[in-house]
N, C-alpha and C positions, 0 to 999 in steps of 0.2 A: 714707106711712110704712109700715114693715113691722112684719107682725103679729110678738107671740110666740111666737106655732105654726110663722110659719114659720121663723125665725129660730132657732127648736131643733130642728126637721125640717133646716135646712140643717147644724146643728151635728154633728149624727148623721150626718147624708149624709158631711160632710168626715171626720170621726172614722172613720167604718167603711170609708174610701175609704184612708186614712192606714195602717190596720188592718192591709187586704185586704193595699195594697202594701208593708207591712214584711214580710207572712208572706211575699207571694211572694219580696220580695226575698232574704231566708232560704235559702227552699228554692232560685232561683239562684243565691245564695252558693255553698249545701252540694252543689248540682249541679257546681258550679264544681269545687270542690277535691275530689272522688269522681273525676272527669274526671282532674284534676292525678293523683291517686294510680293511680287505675290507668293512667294513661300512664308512670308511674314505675315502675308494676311492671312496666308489659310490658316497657322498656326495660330495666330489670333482667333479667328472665326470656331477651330477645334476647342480653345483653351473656352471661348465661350460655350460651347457644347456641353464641356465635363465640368462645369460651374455648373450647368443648367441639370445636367442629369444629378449632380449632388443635393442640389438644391430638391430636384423630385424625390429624390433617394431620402431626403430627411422629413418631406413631408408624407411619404406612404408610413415609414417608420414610427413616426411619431401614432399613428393613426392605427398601426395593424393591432399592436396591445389591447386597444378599444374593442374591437370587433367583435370578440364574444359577449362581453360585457355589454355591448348594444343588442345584438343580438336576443340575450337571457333578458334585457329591462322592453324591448319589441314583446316579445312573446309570454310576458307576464301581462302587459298593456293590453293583450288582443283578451287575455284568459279575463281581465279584469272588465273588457267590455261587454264579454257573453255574460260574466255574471249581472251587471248591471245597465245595459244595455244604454248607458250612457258613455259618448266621448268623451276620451279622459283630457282636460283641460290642460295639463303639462305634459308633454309629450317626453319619454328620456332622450336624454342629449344625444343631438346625431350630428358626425362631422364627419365631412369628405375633405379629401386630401386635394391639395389645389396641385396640379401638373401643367405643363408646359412644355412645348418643341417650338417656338418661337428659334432662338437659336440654333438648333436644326435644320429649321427649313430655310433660315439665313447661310448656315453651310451648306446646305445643299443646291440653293440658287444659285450661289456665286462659285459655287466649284469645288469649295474647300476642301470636301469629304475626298473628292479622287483624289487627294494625297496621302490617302492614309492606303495600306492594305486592305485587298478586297475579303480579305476573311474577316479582318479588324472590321472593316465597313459593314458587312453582314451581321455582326454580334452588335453593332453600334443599333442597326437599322432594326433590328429585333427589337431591343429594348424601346427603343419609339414606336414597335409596335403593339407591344406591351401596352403602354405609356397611355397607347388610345384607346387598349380595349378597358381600363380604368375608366378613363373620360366617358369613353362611350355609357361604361355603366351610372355615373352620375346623370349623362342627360337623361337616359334611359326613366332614373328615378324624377329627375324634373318634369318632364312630359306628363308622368304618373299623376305626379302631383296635382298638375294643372287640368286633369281631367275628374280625379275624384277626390279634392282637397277636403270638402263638408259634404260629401254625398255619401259615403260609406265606412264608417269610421274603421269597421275590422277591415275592408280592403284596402283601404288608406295603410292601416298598420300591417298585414299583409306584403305591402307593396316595400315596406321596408328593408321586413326581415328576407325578401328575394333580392334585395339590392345588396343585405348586408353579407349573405351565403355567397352571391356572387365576388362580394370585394373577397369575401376568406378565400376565395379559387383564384381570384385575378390580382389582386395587390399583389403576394408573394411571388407570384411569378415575376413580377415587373420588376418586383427588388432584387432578386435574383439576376434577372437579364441585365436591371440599369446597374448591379456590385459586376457580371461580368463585363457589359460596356466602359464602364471606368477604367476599370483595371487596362483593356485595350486602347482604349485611349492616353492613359499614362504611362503605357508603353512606347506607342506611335509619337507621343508630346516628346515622351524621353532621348529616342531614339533622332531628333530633329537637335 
């Protein structure tokens, strides 16, 4: 027969065995769905990434067409000021593309990005560097601006046609990087 002692020694033993494994199961429950939510942000935070690259992606496109056509109406403007050595009063229409990593660097603060593949992440992080060397060449031209707005008319117009050479080298590239970041990305989204 078994004793009293031990029969409430095994009662304890089971009880605090019963205990142990509800807490733990608990805290793998609550691991569980911490896991779920931030894989649902990061998914969120990427799904806002490939909105943002699309959205850069239609404004280089929209803009690259232009490029020679600015170009040829710059350097008619320059030949029209040696002739007359007057600034020409209407300047031909010059547009730069408006880009953005705002969303990017919100996935990359909060973590998002290391869910994706580091090869995927590597073509992702290309195209945003693309993305800057565009930016970069606008401010490039802003700067310009603000130094020889009315001081030089042919360098003013000059300053353009080096702005507009460089977009024909650096847009395409960017559209190129941000058509292969998409596709990675829509893959990585798919794949989730």
């Amino acid at each position: 027969m078994s004793k009293p002692g031990n029969n409430r020694l095994l009662r304890v033993a089971v009880e605090s065995c019963a205990i142990f494994l509800s807490v733990l199961l608990a805290f793998l429950v609550e691991q569980w769905r911490d896991d779920l939510n931030e894989e649902k942000d990061a998914l969120a935070a990427l799904s806002l990434v490939r909105a943002e690259l699309g959205q850069n992606l239609r404004a280089l496109t929209e803009v690259e067409p232009k490029r020679a056509i600015m170009l040829e109406s710059y350097q008619r403007a320059i030949n029209d000021l040696i002739d007359n050595n007057v600034f020409p009063k209407e300047l031909p229409n010059f547009e730069t593309p408006v880009v953005t990593s705002i969303a990017y660097e919100l996935a990359t603060d909060s973590g998002a990005v290391v869910t994706v593949d580091a090869a995927d992440l590597l073509v992702i992080a290309r195209a945003y560097e693309s993305i800057d060397v565009v930016r970069r060449n606008e401010r490039f031209l802003n700067e310009r601006n603000a130094q020889i707005r009315f001081n030089d008319g042919e360098q003013y117009l000059s300053g353009f046609i080096y702005y507009i050479n460089r977009a024909q080298a650096n847009e395409p590239k960017a559209i190129s990087d941000i058509k292969n970041a998409i596709a990675s990305l829509d893959a990585a989204l798919e794949a989730h």
